[in-house]
OpenMM code with the backbone's topology and positions (N, CA, C; nanometers):
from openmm import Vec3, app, unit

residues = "UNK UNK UNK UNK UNK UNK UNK UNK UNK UNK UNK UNK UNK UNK UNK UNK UNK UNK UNK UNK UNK UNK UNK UNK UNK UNK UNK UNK UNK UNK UNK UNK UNK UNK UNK UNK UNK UNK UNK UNK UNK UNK UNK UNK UNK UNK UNK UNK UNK UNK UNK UNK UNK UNK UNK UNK UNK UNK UNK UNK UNK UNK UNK UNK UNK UNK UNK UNK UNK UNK UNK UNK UNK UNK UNK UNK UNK UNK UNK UNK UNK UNK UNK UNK".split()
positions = [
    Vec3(-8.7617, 0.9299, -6.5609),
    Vec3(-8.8787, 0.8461, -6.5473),
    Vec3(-8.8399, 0.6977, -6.5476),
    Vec3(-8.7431, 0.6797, -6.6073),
    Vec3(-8.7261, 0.5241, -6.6026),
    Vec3(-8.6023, 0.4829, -6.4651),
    Vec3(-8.5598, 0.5728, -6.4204),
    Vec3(-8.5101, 0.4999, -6.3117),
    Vec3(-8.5785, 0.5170, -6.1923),
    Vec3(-8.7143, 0.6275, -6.2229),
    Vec3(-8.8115, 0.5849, -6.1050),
    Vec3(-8.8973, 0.4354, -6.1178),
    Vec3(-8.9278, 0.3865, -6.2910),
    Vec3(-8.9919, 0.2251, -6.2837),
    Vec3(-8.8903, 0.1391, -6.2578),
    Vec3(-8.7320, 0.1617, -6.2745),
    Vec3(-8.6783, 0.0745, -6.2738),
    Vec3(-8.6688, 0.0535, -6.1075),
    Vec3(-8.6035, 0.1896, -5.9900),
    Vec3(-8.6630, 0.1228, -5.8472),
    Vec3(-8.7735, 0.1029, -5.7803),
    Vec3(-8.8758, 0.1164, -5.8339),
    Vec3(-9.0032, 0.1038, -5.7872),
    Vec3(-9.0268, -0.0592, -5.8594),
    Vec3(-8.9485, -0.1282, -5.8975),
    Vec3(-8.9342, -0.2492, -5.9012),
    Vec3(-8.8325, -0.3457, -5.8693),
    Vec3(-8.7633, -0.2606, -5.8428),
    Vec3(-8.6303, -0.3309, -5.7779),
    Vec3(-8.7060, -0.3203, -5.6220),
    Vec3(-8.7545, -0.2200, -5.5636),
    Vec3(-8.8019, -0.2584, -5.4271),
    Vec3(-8.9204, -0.3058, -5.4266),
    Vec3(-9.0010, -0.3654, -5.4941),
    Vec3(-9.0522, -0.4614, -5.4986),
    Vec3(-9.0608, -0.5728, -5.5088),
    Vec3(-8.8956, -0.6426, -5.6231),
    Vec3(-8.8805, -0.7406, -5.5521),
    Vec3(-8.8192, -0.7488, -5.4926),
    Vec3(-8.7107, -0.6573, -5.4273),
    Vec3(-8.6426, -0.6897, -5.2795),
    Vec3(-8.7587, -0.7287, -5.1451),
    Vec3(-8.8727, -0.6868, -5.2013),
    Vec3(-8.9813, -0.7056, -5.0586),
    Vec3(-9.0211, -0.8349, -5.0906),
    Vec3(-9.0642, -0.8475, -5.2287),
    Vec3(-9.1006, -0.9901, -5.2609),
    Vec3(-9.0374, -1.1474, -5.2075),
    Vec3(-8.8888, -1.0811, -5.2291),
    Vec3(-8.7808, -1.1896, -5.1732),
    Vec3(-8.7536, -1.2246, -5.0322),
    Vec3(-8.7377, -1.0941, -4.9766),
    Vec3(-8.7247, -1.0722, -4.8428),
    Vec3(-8.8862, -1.1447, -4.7792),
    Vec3(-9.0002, -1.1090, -4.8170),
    Vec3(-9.1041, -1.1955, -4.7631),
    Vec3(-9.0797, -1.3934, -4.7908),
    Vec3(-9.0317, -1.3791, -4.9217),
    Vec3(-9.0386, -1.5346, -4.9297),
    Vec3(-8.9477, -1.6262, -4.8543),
    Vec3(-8.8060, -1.5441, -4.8711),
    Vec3(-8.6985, -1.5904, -4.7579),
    Vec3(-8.7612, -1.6204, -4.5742),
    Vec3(-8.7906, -1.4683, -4.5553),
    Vec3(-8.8118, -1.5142, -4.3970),
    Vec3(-8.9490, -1.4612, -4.3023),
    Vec3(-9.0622, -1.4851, -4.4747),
    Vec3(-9.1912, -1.4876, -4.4172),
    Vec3(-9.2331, -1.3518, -4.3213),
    Vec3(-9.3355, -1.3680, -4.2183),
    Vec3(-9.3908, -1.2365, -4.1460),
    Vec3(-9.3012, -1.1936, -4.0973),
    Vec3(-9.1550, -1.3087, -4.0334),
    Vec3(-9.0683, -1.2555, -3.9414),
    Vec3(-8.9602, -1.1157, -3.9708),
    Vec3(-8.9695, -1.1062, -4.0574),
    Vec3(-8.8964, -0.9695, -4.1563),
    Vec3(-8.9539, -0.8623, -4.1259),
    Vec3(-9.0684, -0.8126, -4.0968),
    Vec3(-9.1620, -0.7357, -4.0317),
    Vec3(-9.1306, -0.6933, -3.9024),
    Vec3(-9.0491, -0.7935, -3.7882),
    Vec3(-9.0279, -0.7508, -3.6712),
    Vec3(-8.8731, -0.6670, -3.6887),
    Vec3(-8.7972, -0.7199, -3.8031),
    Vec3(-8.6895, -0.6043, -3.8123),
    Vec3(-8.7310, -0.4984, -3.8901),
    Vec3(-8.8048, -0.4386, -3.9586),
    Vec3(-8.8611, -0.3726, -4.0295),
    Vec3(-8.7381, -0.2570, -4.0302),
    Vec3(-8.6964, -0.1803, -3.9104),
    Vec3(-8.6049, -0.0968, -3.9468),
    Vec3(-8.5092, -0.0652, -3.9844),
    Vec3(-8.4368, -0.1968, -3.9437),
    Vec3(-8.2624, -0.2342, -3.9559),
    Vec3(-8.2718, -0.2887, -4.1108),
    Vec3(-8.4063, -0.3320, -4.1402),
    Vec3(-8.4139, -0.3816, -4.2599),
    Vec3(-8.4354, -0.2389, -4.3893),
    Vec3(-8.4626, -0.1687, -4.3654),
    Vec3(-8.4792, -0.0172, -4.3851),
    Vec3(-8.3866, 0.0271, -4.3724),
    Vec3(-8.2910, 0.0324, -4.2881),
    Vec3(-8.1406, 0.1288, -4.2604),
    Vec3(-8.0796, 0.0509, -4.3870),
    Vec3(-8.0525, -0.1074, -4.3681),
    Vec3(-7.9748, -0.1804, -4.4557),
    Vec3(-8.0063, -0.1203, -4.6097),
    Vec3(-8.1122, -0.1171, -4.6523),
    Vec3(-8.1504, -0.0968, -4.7952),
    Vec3(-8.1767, 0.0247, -4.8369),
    Vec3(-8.1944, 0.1229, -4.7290),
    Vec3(-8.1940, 0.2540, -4.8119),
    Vec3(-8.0289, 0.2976, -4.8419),
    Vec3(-7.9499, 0.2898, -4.6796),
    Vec3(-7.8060, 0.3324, -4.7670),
    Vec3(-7.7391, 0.2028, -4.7735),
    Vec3(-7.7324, 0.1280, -4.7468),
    Vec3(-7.6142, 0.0179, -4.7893),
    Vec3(-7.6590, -0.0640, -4.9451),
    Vec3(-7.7512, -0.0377, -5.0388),
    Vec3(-7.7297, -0.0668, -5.1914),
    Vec3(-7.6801, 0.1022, -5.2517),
    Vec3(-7.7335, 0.2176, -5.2049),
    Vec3(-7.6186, 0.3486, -5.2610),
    Vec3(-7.4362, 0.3004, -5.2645),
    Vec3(-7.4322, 0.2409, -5.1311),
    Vec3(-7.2727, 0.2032, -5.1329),
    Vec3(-7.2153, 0.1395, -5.2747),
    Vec3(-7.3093, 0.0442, -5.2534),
    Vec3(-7.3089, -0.0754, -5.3558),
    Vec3(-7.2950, -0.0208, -5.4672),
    Vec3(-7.4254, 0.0427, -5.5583),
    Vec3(-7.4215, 0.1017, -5.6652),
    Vec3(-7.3364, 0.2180, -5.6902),
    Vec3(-7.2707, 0.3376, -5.6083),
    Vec3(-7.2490, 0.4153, -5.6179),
    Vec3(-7.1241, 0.4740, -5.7185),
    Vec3(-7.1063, 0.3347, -5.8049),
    Vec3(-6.9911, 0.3931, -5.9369),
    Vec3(-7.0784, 0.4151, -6.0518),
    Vec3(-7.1621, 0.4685, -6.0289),
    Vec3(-7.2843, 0.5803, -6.1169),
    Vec3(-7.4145, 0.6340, -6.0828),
    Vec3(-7.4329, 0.7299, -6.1429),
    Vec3(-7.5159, 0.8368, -6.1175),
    Vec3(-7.6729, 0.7913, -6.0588),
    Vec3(-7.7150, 0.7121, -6.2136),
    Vec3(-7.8090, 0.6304, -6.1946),
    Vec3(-7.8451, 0.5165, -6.1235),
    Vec3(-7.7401, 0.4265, -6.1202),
    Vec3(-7.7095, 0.3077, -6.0276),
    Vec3(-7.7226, 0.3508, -5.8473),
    Vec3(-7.6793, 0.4751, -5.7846),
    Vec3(-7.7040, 0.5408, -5.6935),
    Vec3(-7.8470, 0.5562, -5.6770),
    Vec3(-7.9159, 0.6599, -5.7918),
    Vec3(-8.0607, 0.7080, -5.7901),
    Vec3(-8.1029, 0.6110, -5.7730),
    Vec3(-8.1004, 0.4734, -5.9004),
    Vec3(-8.2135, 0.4264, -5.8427),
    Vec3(-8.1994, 0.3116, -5.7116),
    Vec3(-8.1245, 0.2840, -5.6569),
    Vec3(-8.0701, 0.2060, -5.5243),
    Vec3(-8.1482, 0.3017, -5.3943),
    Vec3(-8.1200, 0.4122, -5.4354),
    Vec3(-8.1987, 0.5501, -5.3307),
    Vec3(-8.3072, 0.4898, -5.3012),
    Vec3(-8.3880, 0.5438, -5.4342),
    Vec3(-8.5431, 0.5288, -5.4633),
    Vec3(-8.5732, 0.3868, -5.4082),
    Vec3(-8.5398, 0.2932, -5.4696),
    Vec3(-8.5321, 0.1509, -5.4373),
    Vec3(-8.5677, 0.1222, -5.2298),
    Vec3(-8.4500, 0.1483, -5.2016),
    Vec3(-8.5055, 0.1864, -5.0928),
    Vec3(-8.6134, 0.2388, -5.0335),
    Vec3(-8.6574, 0.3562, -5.0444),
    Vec3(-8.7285, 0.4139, -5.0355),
    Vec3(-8.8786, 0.3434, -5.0362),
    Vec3(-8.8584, 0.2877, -5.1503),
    Vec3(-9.0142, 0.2436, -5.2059),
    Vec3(-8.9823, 0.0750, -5.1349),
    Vec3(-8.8978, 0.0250, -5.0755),
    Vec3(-8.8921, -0.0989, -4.9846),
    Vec3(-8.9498, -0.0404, -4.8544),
    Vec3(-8.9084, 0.0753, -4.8008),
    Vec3(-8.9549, 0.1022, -4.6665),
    Vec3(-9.1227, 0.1245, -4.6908),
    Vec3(-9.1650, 0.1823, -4.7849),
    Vec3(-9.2800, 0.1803, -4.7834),
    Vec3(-9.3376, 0.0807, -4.7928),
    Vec3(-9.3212, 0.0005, -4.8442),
    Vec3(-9.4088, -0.1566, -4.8873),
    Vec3(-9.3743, -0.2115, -4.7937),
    Vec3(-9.3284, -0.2160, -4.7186),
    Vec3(-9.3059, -0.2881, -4.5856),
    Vec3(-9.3788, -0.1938, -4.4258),
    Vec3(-9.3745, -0.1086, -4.4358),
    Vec3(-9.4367, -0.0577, -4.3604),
    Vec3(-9.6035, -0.0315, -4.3846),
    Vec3(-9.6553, -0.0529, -4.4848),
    Vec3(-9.7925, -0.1039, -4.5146),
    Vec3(-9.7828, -0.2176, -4.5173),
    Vec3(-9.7629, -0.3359, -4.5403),
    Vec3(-9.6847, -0.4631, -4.5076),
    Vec3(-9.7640, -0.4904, -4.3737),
    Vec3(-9.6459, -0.3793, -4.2362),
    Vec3(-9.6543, -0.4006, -4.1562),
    Vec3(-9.8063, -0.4417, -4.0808),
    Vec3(-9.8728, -0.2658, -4.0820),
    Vec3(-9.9829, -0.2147, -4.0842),
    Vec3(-10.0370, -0.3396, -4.1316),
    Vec3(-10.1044, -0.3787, -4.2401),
    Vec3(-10.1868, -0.5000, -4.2909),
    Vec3(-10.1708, -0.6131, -4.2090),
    Vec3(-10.0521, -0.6194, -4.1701),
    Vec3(-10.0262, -0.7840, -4.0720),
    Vec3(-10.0693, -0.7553, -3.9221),
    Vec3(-10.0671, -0.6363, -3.8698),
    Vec3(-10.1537, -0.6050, -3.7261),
    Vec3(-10.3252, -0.5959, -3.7288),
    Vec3(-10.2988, -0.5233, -3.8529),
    Vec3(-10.4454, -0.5365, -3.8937),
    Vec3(-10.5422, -0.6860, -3.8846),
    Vec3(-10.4613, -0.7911, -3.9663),
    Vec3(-10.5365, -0.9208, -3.9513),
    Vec3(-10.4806, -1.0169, -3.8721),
    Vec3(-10.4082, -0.9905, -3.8341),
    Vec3(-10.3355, -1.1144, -3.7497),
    Vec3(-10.4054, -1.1317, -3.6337),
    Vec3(-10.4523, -1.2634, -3.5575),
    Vec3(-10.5344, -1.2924, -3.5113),
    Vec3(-10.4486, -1.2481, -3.3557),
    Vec3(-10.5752, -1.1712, -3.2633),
    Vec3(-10.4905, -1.1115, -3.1411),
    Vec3(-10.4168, -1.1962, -3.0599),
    Vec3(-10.2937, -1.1279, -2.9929),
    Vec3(-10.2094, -1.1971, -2.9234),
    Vec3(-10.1243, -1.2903, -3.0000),
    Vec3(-10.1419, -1.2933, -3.0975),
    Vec3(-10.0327, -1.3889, -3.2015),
    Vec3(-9.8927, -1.2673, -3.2898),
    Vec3(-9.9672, -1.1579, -3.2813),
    Vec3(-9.8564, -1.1180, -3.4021),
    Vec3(-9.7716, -1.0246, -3.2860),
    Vec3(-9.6251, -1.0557, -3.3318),
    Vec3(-9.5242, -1.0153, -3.2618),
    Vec3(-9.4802, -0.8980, -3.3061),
    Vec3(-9.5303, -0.8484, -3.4255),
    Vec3(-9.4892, -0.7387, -3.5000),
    Vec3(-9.5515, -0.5637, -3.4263),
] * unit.nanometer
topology = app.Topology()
chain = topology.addChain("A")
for resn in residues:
    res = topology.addResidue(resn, chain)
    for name in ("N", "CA", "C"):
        topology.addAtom(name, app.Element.getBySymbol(name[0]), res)
């Protein structure tokens, strides 16, 4: 249970950051940004069990918040403006 709160906040603020760094435009990579973070922090973490799990999860719960993210920014973005 705690290394599901611990990545279900680690990919939250990886989304948090990633929005503040480079704004809506992060949205148009949405996937590569998704490939990058689901397996390339496992790499990272992967000299333990947990450090793996929750880097997984972490991921995981980044692709989601970003892909509702997405969704929400087509949703209001005023037509013909959003590139996403």
């Amino acid at each position: 249970m705690d290394n599901l709160v611990l990545a279900i906040a680690m990919g939250s603020g990886l989304c948090l950051t990633l929005l503040k760094l480079f704004g809506a435009r992060i949205l148009e990579y949405e996937f590569w940004v998704d490939l990058l973070f689901t397996f390339g922090l496992p790499v990272l973490f992967s000299g333990s069990f947990a450090g793996g799990v929750v880097s997984v999860l972490a991921g995981i719960t980044l692709s989601i918040e970003l892909f509702i993210l997405k969704r929400i920014h087509r949703l209001f973005a005023p037509s013909g403006k959003s590139k996403v």
